[in-house]
ZALUM-506471 format. One line per 10 residues: their letters; for each residue x, y, z of C-alpha. Coordinates in Angstrom, 1 decimal. Last residue first. Example, Ala and Ser with C-alpha at 12.3 -4.5 7.8 and 13.67 -1.06 7.14 Angstrom:
<nodes>
sa = 13.7,-1.1,7.1; 12.3,-4.5,7.8
</nodes>
This chain:
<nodes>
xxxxxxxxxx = 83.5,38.0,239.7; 80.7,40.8,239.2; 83.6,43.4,239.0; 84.8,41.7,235.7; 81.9,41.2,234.7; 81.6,45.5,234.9; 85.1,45.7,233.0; 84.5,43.2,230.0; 81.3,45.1,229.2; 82.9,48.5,229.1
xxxxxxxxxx = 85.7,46.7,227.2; 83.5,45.4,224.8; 81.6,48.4,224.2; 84.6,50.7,223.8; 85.5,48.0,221.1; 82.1,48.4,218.8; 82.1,51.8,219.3; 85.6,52.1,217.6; 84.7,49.4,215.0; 81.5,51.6,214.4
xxxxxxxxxx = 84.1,54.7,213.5; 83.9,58.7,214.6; 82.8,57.1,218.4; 80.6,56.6,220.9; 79.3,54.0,223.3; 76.8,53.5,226.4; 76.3,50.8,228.7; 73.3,50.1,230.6; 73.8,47.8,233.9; 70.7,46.1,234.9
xxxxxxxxxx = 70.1,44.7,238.3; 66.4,46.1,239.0; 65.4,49.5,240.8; 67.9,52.2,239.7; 69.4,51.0,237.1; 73.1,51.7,236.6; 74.6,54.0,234.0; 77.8,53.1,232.1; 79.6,55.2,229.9; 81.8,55.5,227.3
xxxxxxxxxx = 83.0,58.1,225.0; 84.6,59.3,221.5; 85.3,62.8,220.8; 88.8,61.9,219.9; 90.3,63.3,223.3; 88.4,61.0,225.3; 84.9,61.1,227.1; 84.7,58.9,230.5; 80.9,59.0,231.4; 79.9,57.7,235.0
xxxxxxxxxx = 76.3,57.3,236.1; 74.0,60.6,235.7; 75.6,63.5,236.0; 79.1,62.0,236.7; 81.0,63.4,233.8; 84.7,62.4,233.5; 86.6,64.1,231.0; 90.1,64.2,228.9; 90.2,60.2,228.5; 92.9,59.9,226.9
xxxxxxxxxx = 92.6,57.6,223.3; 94.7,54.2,223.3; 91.9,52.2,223.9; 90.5,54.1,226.8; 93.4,56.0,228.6; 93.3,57.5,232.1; 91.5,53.9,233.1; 88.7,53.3,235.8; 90.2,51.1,238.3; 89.8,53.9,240.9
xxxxxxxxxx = 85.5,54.9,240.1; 85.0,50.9,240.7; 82.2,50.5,237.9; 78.8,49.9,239.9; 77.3,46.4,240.6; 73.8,45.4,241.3; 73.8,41.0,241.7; 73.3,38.4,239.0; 73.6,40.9,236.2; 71.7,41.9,233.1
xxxxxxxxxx = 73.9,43.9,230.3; 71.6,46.4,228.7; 74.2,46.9,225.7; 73.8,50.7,223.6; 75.5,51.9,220.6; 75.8,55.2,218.8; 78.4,55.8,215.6; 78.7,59.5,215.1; 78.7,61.1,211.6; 80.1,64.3,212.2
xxxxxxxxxx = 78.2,68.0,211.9; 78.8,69.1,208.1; 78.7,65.3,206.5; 76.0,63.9,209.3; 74.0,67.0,208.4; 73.9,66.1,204.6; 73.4,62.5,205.0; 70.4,63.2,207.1; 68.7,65.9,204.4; 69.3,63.0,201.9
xxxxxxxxxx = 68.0,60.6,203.9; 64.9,62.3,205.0; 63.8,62.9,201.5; 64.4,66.6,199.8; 62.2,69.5,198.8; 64.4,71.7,202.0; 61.1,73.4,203.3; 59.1,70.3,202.2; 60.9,67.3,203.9; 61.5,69.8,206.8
xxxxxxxxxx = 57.6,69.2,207.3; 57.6,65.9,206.9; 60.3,66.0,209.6; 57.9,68.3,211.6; 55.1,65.5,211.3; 57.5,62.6,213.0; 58.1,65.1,216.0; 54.6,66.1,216.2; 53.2,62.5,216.0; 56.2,61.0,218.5
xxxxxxxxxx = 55.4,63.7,221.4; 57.5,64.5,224.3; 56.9,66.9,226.7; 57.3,70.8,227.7; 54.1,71.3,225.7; 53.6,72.9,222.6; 56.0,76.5,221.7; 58.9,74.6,221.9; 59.6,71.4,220.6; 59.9,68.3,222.6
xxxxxxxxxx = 61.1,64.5,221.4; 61.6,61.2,223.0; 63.0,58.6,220.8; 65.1,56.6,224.1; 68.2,58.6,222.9; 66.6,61.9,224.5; 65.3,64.7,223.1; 64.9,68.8,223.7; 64.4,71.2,220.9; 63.3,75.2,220.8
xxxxxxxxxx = 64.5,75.9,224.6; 63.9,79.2,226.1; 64.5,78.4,229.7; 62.2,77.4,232.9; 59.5,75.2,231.0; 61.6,73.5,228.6; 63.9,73.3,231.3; 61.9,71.2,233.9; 60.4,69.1,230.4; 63.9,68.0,229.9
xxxxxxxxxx = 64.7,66.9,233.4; 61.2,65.1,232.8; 62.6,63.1,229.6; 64.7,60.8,231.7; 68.7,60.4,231.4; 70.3,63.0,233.5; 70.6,66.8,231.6; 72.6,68.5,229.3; 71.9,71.4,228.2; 73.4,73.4,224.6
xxxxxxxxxx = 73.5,77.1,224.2; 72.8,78.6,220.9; 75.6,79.6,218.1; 73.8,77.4,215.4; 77.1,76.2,214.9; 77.9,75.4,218.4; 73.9,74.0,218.9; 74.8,71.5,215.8; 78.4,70.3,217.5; 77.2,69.4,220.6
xxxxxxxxxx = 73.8,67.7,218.6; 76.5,66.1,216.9; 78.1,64.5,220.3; 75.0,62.4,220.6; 73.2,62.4,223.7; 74.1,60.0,227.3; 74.2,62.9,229.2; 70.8,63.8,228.0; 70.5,66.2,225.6; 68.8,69.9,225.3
xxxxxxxxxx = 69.0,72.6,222.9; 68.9,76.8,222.9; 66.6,78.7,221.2; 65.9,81.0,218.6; 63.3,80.4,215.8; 64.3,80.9,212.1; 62.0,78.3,210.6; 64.1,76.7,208.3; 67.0,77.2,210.1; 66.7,77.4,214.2
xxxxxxxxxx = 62.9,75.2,213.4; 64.8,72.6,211.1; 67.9,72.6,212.7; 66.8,71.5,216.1; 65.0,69.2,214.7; 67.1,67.6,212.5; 69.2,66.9,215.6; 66.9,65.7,217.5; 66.4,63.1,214.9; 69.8,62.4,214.5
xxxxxxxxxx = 69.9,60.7,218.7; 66.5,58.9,217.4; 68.8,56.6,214.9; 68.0,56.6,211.3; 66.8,53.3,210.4; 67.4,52.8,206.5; 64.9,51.0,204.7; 65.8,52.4,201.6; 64.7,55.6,201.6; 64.7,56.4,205.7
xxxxxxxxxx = 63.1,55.0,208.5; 62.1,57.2,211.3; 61.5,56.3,215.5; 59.6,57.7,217.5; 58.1,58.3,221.3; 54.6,59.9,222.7; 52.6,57.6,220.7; 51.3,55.9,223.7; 52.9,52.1,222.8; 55.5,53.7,220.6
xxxxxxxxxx = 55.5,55.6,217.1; 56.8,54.5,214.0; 57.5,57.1,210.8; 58.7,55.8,207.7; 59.5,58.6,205.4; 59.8,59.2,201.3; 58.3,55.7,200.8; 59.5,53.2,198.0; 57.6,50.3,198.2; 60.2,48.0,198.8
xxxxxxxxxx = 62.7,50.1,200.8; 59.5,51.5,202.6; 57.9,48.3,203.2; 61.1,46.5,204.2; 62.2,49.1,207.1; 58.6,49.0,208.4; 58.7,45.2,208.6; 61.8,44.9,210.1; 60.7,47.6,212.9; 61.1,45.7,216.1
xxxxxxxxxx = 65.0,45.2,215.8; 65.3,49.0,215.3; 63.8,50.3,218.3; 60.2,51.9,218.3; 58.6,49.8,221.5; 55.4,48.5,221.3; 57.0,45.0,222.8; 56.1,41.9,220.4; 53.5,39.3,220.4; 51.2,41.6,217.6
xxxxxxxxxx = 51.1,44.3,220.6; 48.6,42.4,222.4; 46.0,44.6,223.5; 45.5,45.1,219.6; 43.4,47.6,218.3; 44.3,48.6,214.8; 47.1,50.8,213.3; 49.8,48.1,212.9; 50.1,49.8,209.6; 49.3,53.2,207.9
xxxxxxxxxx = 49.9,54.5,204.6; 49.7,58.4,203.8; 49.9,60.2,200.1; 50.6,63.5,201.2; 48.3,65.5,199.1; 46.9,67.8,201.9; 43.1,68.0,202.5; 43.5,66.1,206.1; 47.0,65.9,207.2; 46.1,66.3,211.0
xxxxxxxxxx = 43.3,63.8,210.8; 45.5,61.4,208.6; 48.1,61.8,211.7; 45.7,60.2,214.1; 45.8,57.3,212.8; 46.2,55.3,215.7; 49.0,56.7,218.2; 47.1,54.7,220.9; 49.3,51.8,220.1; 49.1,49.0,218.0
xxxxxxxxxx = 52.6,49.5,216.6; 51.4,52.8,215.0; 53.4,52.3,212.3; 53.3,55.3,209.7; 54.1,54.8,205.8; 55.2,58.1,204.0; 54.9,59.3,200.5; 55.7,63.0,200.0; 52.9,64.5,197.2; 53.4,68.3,198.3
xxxxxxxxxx = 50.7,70.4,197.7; 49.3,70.6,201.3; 52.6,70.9,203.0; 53.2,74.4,202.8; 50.0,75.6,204.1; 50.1,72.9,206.1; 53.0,74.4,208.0; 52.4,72.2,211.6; 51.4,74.3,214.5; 47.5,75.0,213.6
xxxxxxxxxx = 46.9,71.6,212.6; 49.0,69.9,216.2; 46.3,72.5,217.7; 43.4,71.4,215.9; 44.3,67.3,216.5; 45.2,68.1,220.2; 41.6,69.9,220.6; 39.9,66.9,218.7; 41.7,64.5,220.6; 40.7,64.8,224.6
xxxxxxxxxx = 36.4,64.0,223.7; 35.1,63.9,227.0; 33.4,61.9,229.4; 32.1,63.7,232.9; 32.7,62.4,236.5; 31.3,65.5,237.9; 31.3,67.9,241.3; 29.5,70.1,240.9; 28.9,70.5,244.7; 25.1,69.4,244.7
xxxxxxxxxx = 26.2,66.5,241.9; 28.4,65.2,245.3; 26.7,62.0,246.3; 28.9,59.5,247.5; 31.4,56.2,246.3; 34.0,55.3,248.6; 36.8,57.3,249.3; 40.6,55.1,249.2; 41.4,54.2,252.3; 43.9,56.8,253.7
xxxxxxxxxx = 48.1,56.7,254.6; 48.0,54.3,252.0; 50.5,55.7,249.9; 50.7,59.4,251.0; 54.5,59.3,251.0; 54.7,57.9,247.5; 52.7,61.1,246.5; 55.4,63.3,247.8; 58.1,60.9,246.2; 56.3,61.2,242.8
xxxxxxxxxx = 56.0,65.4,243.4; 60.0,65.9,244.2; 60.5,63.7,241.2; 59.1,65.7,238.6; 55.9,65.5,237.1; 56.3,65.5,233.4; 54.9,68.2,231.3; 51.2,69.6,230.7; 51.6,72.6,232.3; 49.2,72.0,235.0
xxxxxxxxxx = 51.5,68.7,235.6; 51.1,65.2,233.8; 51.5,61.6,235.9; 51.6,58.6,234.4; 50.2,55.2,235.5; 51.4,52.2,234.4; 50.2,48.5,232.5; 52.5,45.5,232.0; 51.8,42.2,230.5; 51.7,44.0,226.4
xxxxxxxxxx = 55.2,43.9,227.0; 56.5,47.8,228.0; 56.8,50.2,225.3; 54.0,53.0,227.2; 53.0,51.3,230.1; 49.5,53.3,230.3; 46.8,55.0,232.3; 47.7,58.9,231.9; 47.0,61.1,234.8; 46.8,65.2,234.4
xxxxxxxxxx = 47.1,67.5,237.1; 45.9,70.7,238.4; 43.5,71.7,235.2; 43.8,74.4,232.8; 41.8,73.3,230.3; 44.5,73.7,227.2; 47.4,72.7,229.5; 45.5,69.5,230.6; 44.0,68.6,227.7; 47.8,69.0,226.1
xxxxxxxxxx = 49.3,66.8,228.8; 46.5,64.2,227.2; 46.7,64.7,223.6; 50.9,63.7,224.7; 50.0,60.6,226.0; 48.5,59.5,222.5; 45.0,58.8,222.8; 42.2,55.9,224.2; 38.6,57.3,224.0; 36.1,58.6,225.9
xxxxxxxxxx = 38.7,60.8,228.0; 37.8,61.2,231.5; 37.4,64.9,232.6; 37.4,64.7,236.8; 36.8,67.3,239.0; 38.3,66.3,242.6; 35.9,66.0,245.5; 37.3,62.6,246.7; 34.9,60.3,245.2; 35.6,62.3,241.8
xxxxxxxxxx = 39.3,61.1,242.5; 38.5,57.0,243.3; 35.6,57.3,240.4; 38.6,58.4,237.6; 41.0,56.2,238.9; 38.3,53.1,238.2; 37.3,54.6,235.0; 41.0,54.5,234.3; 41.6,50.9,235.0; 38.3,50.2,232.6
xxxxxxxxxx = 40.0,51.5,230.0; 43.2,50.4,230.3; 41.5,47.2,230.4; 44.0,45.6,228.0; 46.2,48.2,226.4; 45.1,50.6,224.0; 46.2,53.9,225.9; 44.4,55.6,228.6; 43.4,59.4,229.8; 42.2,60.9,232.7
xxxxxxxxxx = 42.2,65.1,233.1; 42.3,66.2,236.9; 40.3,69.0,238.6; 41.1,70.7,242.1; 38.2,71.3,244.5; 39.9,69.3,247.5; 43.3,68.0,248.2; 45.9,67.4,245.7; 47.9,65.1,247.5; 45.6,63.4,248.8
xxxxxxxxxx = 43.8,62.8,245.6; 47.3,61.4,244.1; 47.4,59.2,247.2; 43.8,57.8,246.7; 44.3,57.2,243.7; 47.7,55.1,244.2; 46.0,53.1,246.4; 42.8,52.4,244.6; 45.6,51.2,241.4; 46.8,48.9,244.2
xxxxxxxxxx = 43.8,47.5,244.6; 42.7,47.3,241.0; 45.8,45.6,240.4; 48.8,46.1,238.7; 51.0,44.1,241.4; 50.4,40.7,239.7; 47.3,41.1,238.0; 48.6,43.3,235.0; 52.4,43.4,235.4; 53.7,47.0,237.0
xxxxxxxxxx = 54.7,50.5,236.1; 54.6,53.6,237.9; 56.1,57.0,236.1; 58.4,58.0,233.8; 61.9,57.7,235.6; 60.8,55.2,238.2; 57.8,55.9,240.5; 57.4,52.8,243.3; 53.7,51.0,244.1; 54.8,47.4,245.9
xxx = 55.0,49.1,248.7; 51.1,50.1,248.6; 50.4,46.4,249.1
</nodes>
């Protein structure tokens, strides 16, 4: 069974009684306790899916069974409350039970480092090594040792600390409307905790328990946020803020019902704390990133980094280099001074927060940016194949509709970028036969094309 148990790029994931099992979820226990070893002390967490809760309990027993301290949350949060518990108690590792935007079918298992950011590969391989090398511990008597299986409440420390880093000082007279969509997710409404005593007037929806997900993916992409986008064109809202299955993603709606693509939000970011809050820093993208955030960190004279897709290259450099931003297309935002990881609430509450340095709504403030930096057009085709292909590196063309391609990046896939600043790319999964393909350019027509012909190309080599 263990074989069935593989890391992708944020953590294990796997449909609820197929391969999600309580068996399997023993397993992986087991290994993370082995790998640890004795007299360390794990934080648990879970999200709102079904039996999330009762999954973790189950981790929790497997690693107190082993000798391992373990603080269980009594409550489902946002992944991020739970890399902060971690950072905050100094413990040796923190797990999160969830499948973040997966269908409501799938549930995961996430693992946090001391610091509180992503583990990185070399430490999923090293506990996919220990996979059933031992049965998982049964149940013993350790209260001599201390050792405890204790319930605990994770969000009131996250809540304090999210307090204490947001300006509410200079928030709390401001009367900004904004509508949040938790999506059914653990995200809740937390943010009224944080805005408490402030005159923001705050609207939540899709904010209840729901294992799920209203019959739709908790996933913060455009096509699931229709009714968002209608409620604050209708209703008039300064921000619409949506966060994903485990709150640790985003995605903004503008005046107007305007979806305002997570590739700007970094970017707003970035220039909010460089400008408005005068820290330095340098930024980081993935290889698939927005060429405004290339020109942003020129003009803010900081160094950019680019990384391979997956928010945990990002948390390796947030913890390594003085970085004030890092994001990735997927909505996932870090800020420096928190945790080197992403998290939807504190990215969604420092636009609010830009909102009221600047005394402008999000749109304005984004049509601004896109008018000094470049307004990019960004699009994005998963094409599903029959068989795993790659793009055959010699039939790639010198010239991509009419442009020269002046650079190939092989980071992570194969990027061809061309003299006009526009690019392609394609990027394969690694564990299913999916082939992502990425687009850029000054014009939507342009993207539209480059995303054609990207797509033409790999059915081509299917053929």
């Amino acid at each position: 069974m263990s074989d069935e148990i593989k890391f992708g790029t944020d953590g294990w994931r796997g449909i609820i009684g197929d391969n999600y099992t309580f068996k399997n979820l023993e397993i992986l226990s087991q290994a993370v306790a082995d790998y640890l070893g004795k007299d360390k002390s794990v934080a648990i967490g879970y999200d709102t899916r079904f039996m999330s809760d009762v999954f973790a309990q189950n981790c929790a027993e497997v690693l107190r069974n082993n000798g391992i301290k373990v603080v269980l949350s009594d409550k489902a949060l946002p992944t991020p409350a739970l890399s902060y518990a971690v950072k905050l108690r100094k413990l040796d590792l923190g797990i999160m039970i969830t499948a973040s935007h997966n269908p409501a079918k799938y549930n995961g298992f996430k693992i946090k480092m001391s610091t509180g950011g992503a583990a990185p590969e070399e430490v999923t391989k090293k506990v996919e090594a220990l996979l059933g090398k031992n049965p998982p511990a049964q149940k013993k008597d350790l209260s001599a040792l201390g050792i405890k299986l204790v319930s605990v409440d994770l969000v009131k420390d996250y809540i304090s600390f999210i307090r204490s880093y947001i300006d509410l000082k200079r928030i709390k007279n401001k009367r900004f409307k904004v509508l949040v969509d938790a999506m059914y997710g653990s995200g809740n409404s937390f943010i009224a905790q944080i805005l408490k005593g402030t005159k923001i007037r705050l609207e939540f929806m899709r904010h209840t328990i729901n294992p799920c997900f209203g019959g739709i993916r908790p996933e913060p992409i455009e096509e699931n946020l229709k009714e968002l986008k209608e409620r604050v064109k209708k209703e008039k809202f300064d921000l619409g803020i949506a966060l994903d299955g485990d709150a640790d993603r985003i995605a903004v709606v503008a005046p107007g019902g305007v979806f305002v693509h997570p590739q700007k939000i970094l970017g707003l970011l970035a220039l909010h704390l460089a400008q408005d809050r005068g820290w330095p820093g340098g930024i980081v993208k993935t290889v698939c990133g927005t060429n405004m955030i290339d020109n942003i960190a020129k003009a803010l004279g900081v160094k950019l980094y680019e990384t391979p897709v997956g928010f945990k290259y990002i948390s390796i450099l947030m913890e390594t280099e003085d970085i004030v931003a890092g994001g990735e297309e997927a909505g996932g935002m870090g800020v420096k001074g928190y945790i080197p990881e992403r998290d939807g609430t504190m990215a969604g509450l420092l636009l609010l927060e830009m909102m009221v340095y600047r005394n402008k709504d999000i749109l304005k403030i984004l049509n601004e940016t896109e008018k000094k930096f470049g307004r990019y057009y960004y699009l994005r085709l998963d094409l599903h194949l029959s068989k795993r292909v790659e793009p055959a590196k010699d039939k790639l063309a010198d010239v991509l509709l009419g442009k020269k391609v002046v650079r190939v990046n092989e980071l992570d896939g194969i990027k061809l970028a061309c003299e006009d600043q526009s690019w392609l790319m394609f990027r394969g999964s690694g564990t299913e036969p999916i082939m992502r393909i990425y687009a850029e350019a000054g014009s939507l027509l342009r993207a539209r094309k480059l995303l054609e012909y990207g797509k033409d190309l790999i059915m081509r080599s299917c053929e």
